[in-house]
C-alpha positions as CSV (number, residue, x, y, z in Angstrom):
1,X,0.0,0.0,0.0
2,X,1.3,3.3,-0.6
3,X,2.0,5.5,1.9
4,X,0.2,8.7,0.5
5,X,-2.7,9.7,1.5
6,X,-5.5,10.0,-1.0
7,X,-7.9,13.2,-1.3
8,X,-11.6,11.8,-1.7
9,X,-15.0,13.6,-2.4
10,X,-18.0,11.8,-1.2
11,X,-20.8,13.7,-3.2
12,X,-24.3,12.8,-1.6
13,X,-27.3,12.5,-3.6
14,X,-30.3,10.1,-3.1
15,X,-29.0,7.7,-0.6
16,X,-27.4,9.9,2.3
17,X,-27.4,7.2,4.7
18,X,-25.0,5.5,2.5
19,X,-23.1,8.1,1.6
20,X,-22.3,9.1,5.4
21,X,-21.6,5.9,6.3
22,X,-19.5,5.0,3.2
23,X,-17.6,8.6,4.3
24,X,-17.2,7.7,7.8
25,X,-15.4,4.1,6.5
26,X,-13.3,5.8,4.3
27,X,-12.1,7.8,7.2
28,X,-11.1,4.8,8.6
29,X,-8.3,4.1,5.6
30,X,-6.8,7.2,6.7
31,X,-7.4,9.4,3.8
32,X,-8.5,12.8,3.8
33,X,-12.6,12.8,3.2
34,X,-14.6,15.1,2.4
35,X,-19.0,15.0,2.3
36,X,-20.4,17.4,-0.7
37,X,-24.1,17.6,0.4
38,X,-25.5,18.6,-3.8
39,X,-29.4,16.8,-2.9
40,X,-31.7,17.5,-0.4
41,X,-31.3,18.7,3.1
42,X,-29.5,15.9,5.1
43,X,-32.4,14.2,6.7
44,X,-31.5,14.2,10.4
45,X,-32.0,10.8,12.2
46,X,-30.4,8.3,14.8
47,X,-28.0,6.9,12.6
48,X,-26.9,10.2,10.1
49,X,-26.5,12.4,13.4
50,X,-23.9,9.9,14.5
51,X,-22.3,9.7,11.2
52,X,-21.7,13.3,10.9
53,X,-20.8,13.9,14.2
54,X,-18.4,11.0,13.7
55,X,-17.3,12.7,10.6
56,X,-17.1,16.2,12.6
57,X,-14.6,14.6,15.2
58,X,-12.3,12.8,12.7
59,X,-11.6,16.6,10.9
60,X,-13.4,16.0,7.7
61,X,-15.0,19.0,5.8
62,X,-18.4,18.9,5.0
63,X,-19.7,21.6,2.4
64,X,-23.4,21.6,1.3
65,X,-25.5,23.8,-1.0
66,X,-28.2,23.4,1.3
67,X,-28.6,25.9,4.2
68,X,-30.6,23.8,6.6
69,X,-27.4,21.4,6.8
70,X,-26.0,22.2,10.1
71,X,-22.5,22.2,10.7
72,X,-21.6,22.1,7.1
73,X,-20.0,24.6,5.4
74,X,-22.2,26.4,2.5
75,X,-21.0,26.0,-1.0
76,X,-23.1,26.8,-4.1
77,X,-23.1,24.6,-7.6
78,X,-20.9,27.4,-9.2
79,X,-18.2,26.5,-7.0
80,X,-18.4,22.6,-6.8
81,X,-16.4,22.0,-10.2
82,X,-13.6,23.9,-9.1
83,X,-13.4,22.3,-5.8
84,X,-13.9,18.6,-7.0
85,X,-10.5,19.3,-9.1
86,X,-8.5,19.3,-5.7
87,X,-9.5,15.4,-5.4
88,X,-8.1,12.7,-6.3
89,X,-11.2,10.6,-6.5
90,X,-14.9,11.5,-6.4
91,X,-17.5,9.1,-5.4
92,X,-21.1,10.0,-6.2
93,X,-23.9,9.1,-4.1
């Protein structure tokens, strides 16, 4: 394995619960993550509370174009291209 660490977007869509959790194991491979919120408003529950907060306390960004997202930073569509270009890999979900 290599000993560089990887820069991955998560971009969540449709299935946020998957996409959190997915972000949260990725964490866990010690790469640097970080959670684009482009759909909805994160629906807040048990398990996507933990998940962020998870993700909160591990130093990840999280950048949403929604205003109701909580603790994440706002971003608007005009500026998601030129972010995504400081990744090495993007994973839509």
């Amino acid at each position: 394995m290599s000993d560089t660490k990887k820069k991955l977007a998560v971009i969540v869509r449709d299935r946020q619960g998957e996409a959190l959790r997915m972000s949260l194991g990725l964490v866990l491979a010690d790469d640097e993550v970080t959670v684009f919120n482009l759909g909805a408003p994160i629906e807040r529950n048990d398990d996507n509370n933990l998940n962020i907060e998870s993700l909160e306390m591990m130093d990840c960004k999280l950048f949403s174009i929604n205003q109701a997202d909580e603790g994440f930073e706002q971003i608007n569509m005009q500026q998601v291209p030129l972010k995504l270009l400081e990744y090495d890999h993007v994973i839509p979900y």
